[in-house]
Short mmCIF file of the C-alpha atoms (twelve columns), coordinates in Angstrom:
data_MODEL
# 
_entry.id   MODEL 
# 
loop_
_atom_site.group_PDB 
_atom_site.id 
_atom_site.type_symbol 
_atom_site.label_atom_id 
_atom_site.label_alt_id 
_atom_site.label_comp_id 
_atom_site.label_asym_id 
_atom_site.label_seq_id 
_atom_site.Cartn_x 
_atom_site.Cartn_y 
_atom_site.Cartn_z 
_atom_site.pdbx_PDB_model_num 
ATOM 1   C CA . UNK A 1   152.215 90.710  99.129  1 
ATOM 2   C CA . UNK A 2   149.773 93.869  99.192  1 
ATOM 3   C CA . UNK A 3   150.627 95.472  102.747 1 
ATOM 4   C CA . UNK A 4   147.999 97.722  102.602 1 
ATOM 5   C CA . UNK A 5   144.398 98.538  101.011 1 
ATOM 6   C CA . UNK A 6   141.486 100.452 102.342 1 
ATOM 7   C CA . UNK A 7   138.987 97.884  104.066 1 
ATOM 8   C CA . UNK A 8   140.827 95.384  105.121 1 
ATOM 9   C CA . UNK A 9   138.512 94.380  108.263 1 
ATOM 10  C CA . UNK A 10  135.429 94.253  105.708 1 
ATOM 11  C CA . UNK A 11  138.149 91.991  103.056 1 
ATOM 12  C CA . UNK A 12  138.868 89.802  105.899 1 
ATOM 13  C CA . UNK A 13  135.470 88.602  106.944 1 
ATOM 14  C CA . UNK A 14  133.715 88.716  103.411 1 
ATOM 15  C CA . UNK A 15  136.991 86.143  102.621 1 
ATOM 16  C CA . UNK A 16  136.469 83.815  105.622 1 
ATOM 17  C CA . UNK A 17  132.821 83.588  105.298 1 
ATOM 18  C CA . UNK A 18  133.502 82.240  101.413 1 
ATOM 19  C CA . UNK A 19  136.037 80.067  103.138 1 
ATOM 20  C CA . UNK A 20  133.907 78.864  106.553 1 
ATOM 21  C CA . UNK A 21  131.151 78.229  103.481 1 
ATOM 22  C CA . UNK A 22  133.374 75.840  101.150 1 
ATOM 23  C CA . UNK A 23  136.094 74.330  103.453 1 
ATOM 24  C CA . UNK A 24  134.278 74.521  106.782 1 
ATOM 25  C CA . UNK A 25  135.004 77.103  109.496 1 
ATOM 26  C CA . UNK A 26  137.522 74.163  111.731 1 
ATOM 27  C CA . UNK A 27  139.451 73.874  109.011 1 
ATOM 28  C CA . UNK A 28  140.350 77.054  108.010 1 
ATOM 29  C CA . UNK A 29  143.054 78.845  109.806 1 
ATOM 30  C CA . UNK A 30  143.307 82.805  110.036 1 
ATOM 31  C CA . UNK A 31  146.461 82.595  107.999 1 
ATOM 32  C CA . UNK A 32  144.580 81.317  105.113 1 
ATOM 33  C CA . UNK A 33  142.032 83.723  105.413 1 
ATOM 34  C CA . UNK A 34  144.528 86.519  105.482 1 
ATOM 35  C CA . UNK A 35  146.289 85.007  102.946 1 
ATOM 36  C CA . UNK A 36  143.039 84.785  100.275 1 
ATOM 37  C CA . UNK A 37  142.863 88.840  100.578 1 
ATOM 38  C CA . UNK A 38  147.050 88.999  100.089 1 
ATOM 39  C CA . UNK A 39  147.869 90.241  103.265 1 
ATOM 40  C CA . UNK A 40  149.704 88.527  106.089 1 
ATOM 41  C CA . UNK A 41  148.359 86.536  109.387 1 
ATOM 42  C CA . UNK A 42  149.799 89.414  111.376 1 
ATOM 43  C CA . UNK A 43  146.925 91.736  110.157 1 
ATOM 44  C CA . UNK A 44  144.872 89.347  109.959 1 
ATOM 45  C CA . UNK A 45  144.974 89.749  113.838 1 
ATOM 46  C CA . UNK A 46  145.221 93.085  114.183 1 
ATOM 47  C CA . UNK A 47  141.630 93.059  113.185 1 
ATOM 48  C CA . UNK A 48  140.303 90.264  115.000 1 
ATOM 49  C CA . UNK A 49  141.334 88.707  118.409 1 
ATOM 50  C CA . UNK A 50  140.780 84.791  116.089 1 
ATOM 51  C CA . UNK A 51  139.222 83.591  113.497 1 
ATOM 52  C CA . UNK A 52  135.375 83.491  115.081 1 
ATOM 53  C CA . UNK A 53  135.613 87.467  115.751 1 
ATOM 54  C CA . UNK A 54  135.277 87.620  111.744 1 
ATOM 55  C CA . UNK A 55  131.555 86.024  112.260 1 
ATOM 56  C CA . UNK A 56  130.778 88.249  115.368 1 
ATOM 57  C CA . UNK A 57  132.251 91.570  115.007 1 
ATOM 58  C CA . UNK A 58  129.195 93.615  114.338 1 
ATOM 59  C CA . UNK A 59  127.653 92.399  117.887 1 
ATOM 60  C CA . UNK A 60  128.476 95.652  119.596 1 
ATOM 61  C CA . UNK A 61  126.553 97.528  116.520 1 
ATOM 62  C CA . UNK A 62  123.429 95.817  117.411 1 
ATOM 63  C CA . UNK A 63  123.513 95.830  121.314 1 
ATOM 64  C CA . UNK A 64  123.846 99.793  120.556 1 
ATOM 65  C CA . UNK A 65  121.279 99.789  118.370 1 
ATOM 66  C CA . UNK A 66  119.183 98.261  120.890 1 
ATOM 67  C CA . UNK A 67  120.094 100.959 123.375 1 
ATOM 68  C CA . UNK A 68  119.672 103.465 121.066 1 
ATOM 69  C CA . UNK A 69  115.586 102.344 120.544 1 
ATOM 70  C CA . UNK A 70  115.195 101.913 124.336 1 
ATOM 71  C CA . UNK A 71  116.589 105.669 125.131 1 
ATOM 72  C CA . UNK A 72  114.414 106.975 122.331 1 
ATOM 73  C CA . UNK A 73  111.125 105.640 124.349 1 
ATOM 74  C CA . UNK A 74  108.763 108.044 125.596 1 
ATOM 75  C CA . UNK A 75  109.203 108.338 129.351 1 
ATOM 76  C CA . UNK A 76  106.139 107.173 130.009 1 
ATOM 77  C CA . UNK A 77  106.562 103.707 127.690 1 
ATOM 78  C CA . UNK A 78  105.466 100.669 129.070 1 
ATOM 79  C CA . UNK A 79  108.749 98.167  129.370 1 
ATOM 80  C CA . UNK A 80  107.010 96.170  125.969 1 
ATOM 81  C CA . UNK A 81  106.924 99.497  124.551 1 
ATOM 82  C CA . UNK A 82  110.449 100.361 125.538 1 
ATOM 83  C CA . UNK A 83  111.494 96.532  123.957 1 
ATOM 84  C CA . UNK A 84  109.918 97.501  121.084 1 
ATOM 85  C CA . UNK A 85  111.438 100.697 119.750 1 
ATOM 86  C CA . UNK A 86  114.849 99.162  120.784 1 
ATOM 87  C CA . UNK A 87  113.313 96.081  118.489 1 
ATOM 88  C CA . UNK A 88  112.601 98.538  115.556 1 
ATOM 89  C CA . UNK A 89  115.956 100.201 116.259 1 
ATOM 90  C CA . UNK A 90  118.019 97.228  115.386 1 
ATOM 91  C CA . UNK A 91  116.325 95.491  112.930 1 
ATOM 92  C CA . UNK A 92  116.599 98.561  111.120 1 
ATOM 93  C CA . UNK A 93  119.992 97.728  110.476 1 
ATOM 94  C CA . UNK A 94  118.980 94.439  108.058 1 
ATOM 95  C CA . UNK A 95  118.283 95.771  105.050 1 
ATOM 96  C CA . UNK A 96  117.078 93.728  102.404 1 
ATOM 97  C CA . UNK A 97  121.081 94.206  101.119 1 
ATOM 98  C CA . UNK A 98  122.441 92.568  103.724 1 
ATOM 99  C CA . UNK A 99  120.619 89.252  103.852 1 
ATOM 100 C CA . UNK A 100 122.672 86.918  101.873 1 
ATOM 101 C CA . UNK A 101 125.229 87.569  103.627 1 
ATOM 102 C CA . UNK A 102 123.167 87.015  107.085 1 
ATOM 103 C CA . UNK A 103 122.363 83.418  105.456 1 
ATOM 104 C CA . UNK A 104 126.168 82.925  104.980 1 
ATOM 105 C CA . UNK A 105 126.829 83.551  108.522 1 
ATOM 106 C CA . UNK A 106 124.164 81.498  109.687 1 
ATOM 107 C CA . UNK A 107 124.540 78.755  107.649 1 
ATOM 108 C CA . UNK A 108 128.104 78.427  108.796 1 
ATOM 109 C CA . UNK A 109 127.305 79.033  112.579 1 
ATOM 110 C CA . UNK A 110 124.573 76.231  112.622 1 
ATOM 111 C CA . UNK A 111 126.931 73.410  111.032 1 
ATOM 112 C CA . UNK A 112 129.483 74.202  114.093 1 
ATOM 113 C CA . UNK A 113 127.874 73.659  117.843 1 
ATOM 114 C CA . UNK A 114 131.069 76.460  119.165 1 
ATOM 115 C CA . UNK A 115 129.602 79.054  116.964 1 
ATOM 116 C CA . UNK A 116 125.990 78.264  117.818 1 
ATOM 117 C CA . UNK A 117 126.751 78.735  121.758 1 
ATOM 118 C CA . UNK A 118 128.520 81.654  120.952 1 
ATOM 119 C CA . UNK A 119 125.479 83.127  119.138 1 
ATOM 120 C CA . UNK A 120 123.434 82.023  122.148 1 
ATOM 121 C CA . UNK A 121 125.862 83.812  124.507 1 
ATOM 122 C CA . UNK A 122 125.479 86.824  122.205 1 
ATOM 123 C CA . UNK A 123 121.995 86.885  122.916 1 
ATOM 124 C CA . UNK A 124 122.128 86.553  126.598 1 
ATOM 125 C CA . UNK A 125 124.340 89.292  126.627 1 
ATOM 126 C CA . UNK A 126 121.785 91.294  124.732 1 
ATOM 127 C CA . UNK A 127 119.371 91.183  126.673 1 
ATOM 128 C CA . UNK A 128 120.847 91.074  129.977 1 
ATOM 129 C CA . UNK A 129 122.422 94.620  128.140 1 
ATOM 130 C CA . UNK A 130 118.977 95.950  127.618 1 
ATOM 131 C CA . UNK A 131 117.600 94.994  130.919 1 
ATOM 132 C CA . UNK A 132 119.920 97.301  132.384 1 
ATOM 133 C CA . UNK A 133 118.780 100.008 130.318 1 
ATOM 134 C CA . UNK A 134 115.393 99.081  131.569 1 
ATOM 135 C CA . UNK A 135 116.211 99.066  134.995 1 
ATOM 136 C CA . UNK A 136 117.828 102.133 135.013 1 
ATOM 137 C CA . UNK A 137 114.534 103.846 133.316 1 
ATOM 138 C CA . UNK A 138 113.012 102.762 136.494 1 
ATOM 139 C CA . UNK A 139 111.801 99.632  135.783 1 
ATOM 140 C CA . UNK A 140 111.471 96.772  138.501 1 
ATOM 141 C CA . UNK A 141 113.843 93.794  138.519 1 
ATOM 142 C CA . UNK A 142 110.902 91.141  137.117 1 
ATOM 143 C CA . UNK A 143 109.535 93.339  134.385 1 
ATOM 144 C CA . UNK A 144 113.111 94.396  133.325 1 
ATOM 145 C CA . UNK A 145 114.148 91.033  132.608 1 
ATOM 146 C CA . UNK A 146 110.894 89.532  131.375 1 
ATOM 147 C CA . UNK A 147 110.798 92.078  128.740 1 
ATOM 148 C CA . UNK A 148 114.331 92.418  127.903 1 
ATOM 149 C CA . UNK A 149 114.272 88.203  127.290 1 
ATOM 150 C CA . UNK A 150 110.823 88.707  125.296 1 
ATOM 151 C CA . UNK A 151 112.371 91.572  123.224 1 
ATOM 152 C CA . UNK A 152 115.288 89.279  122.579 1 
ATOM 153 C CA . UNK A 153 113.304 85.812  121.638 1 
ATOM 154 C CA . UNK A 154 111.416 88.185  119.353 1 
ATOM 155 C CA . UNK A 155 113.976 89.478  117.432 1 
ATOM 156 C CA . UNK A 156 115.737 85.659  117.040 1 
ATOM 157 C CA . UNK A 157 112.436 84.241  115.822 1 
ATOM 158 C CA . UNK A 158 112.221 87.479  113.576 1 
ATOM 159 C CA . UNK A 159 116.088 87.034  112.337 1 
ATOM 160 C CA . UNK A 160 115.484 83.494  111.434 1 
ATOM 161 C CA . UNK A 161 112.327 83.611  109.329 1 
ATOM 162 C CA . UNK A 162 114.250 86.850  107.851 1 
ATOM 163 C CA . UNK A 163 117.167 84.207  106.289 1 
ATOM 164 C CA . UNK A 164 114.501 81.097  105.336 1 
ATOM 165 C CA . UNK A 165 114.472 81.140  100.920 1 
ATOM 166 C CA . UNK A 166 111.948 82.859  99.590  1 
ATOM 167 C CA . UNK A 167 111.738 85.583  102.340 1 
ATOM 168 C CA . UNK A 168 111.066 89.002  101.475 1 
ATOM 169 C CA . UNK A 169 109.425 90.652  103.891 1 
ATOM 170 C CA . UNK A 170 111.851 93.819  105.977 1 
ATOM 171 C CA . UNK A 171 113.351 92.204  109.451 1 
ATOM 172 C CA . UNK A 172 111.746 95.217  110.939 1 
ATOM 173 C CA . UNK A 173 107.777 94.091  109.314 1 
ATOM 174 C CA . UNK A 174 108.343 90.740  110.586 1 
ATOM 175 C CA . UNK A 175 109.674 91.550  114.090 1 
ATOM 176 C CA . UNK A 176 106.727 94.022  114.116 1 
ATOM 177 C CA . UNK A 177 104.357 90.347  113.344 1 
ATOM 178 C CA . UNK A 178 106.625 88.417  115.718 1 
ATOM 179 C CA . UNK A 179 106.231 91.118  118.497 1 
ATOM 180 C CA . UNK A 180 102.313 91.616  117.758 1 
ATOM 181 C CA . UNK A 181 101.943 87.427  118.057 1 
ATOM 182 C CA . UNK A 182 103.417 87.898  121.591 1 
ATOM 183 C CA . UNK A 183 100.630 90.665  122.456 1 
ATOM 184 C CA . UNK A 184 98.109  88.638  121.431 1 
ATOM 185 C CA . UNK A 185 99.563  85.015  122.955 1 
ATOM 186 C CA . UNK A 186 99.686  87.366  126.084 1 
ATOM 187 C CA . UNK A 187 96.174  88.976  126.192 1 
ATOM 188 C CA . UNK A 188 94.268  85.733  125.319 1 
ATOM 189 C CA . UNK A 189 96.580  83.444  128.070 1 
ATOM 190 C CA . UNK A 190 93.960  84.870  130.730 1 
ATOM 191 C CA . UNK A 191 95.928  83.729  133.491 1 
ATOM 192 C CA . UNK A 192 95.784  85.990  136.241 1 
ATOM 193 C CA . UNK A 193 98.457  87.010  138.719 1 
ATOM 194 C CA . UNK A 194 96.765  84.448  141.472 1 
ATOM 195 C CA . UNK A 195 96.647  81.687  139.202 1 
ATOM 196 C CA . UNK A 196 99.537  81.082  137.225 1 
# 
């Protein structure tokens, strides 16, 4: 058995995700996955804490590259504003490249209700994440939140019409149309503040 080869992490989770696909993600065990790349369970966890880390690894990547897009804001950004450069931050990392593997993922996360609720939790943490970063830009409690939850349901809408066949569009021009949609939704509701 090979003990060692560069990439193992990157071996590991392209293997499970062919496995999740074709056997189904309960009934494959992290020794099998290890096992398909010729190294042992023991590495297997070295890498990841169980078998649904290999699906959610990259979470930290994006919550930074939210951050990243809200600390690049002009000080003077509205909170939207500040949502949306974090938006164009991290959909900048889904390129075109990476996509069939996104519809892997998915596509194995929505045939298991675990995975989907820790996807939703993932999101939650997100923007709860970037809320903070709001808030400590100076931004009240309400608009903090409402924006950081708008920023987020925008780039989940964006994600999934990014994966549907056919798609071609960048995540980053359809978040842009996604984001733009809430704009307008907002500027036509014409409720005002007295009369919700």
């Amino acid at each position: 058995m090979v003990r060692w080869q560069p990439g193992a992490p990157e071996r590991l989770q392209k293997a499970a995700l062919e496995l999740f696909a074709t056997r189904g993600f309960e009934q494959t065990t992290a020794a099998e996955i290890a096992e398909a790349v010729g190294l042992t369970e023991r590495t297997f966890f070295r890498h990841f804490s169980d078998k649904r880390e290999v699906l959610f690894q990259g979470q930290q990547v994006l919550v930074q590259a939210f951050l990243d897009g809200v600390a690049a804001a002009p000080p003077e950004s509205s909170p939207l504003e500040v949502v949306a450069s974090g938006l164009r931050s991290a959909t900048s990392l889904f390129v075109d490249e990476r996509r069939a593997h996104s519809r892997a993922r998915q596509s194995v996360i929505d045939r298991n209700p675990g995975l989907q609720e820790r996807e939703r939790h993932k999101m939650t943490t997100l923007a709860t994440t970037v809320a903070d970063a709001l808030r400590a830009r100076g931004v009240d409690e309400l608009a903090a939140t409402l924006a950081a939850e708008s920023g987020v349901t925008v780039f989940g809408i964006a994600f999934t019409q990014w994966l549907r066949d056919g798609e071609e569009r960048s995540l980053t021009a359809i978040a842009n149309g996604v984001f733009g949609e809430l704009l307008d939704l907002a500027g036509k509701a014409g409720v005002s503040r007295e009369n919700p």
